[in-house]
N, C-alpha and C positions, 0 to 999 in steps of 0.2 A: 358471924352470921347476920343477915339482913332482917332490918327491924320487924320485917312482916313474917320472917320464919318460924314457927315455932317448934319448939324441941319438944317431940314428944317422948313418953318413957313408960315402962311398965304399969308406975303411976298414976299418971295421969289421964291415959291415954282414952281411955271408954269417955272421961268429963269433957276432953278438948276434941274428941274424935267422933266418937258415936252419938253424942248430944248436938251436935255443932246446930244451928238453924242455917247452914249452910253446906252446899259441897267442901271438903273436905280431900285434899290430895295429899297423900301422904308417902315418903323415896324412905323405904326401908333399905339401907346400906351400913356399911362397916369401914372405917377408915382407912384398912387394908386393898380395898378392894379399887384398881385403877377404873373399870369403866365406872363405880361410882362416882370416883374423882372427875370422870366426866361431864356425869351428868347433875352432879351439884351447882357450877355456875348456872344451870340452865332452870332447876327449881330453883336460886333465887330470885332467879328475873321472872318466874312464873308469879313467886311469890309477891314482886313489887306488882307484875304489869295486873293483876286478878286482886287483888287488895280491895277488901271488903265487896267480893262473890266469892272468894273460893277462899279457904283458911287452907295454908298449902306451909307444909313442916317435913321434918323428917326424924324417924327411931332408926337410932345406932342398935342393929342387929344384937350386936357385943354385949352392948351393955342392959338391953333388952329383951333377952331371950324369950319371956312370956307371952309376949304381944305376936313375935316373929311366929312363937308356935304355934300361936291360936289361930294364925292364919295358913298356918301351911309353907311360910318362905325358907324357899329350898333353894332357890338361887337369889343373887343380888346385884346389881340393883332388880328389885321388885315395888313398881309403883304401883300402888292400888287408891281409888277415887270412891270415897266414900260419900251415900248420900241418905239422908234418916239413918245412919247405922247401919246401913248395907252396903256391900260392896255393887257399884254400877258400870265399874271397867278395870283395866291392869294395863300393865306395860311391862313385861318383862325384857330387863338386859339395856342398855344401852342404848338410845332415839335421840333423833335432831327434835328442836325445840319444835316444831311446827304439828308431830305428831302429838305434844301433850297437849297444845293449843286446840288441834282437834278433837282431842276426847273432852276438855274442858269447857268449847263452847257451848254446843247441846244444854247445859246443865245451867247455864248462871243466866 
């Protein structure tokens, strides 16, 4: 994973997530799941190109079931862009990098 990724988890997630003084993207996905394998290269480069505006990670559904629930993720990939602890957009499924660039600029 790339230096600016971070892993989030059942854990942690409210401290790294909902506190952040920043936007906040975060690819809920499962390692099973091929279009998430897709759209992983594409949050890392999100993660390098937005480094220090936007804190951009991902929870493993799997291994994270609490967090998944609390949001409702019912399908995966589910990107949700948090900002003060609120949810301010989604991306469900599968997108070219260009669409997360657009939900991402507005905000940083």
């Amino acid at each position: 994973m790339s230096e600016n990724l971070v892993e989030f988890t059942d854990q942690n997630f409210d401290t790294e997530a909902l506190t952040a003084d920043m936007p906040v993207l975060v690819d809920f996905w499962a390692p099973w799941c091929a279009p998430c394998r897709m759209v992983g290269p594409i949050i890392e480069e999100l993660a390098g190109g937005f480094a220090g505006k936007v804190k951009v990670g991902k929870l493993n559904t799997d291994d994270n079931p609490t967090i998944a629930s609390r949001y409702g993720i019912m399908s995966i990939p589910t990107i949700l862009l948090f900002k003060n602890g609120e949810i301010i957009d989604r991306i469900v499924g599968a997108a070219p990098k260009k669409d997360f660039e657009k939900m991402l600029k507005p905000h940083v």
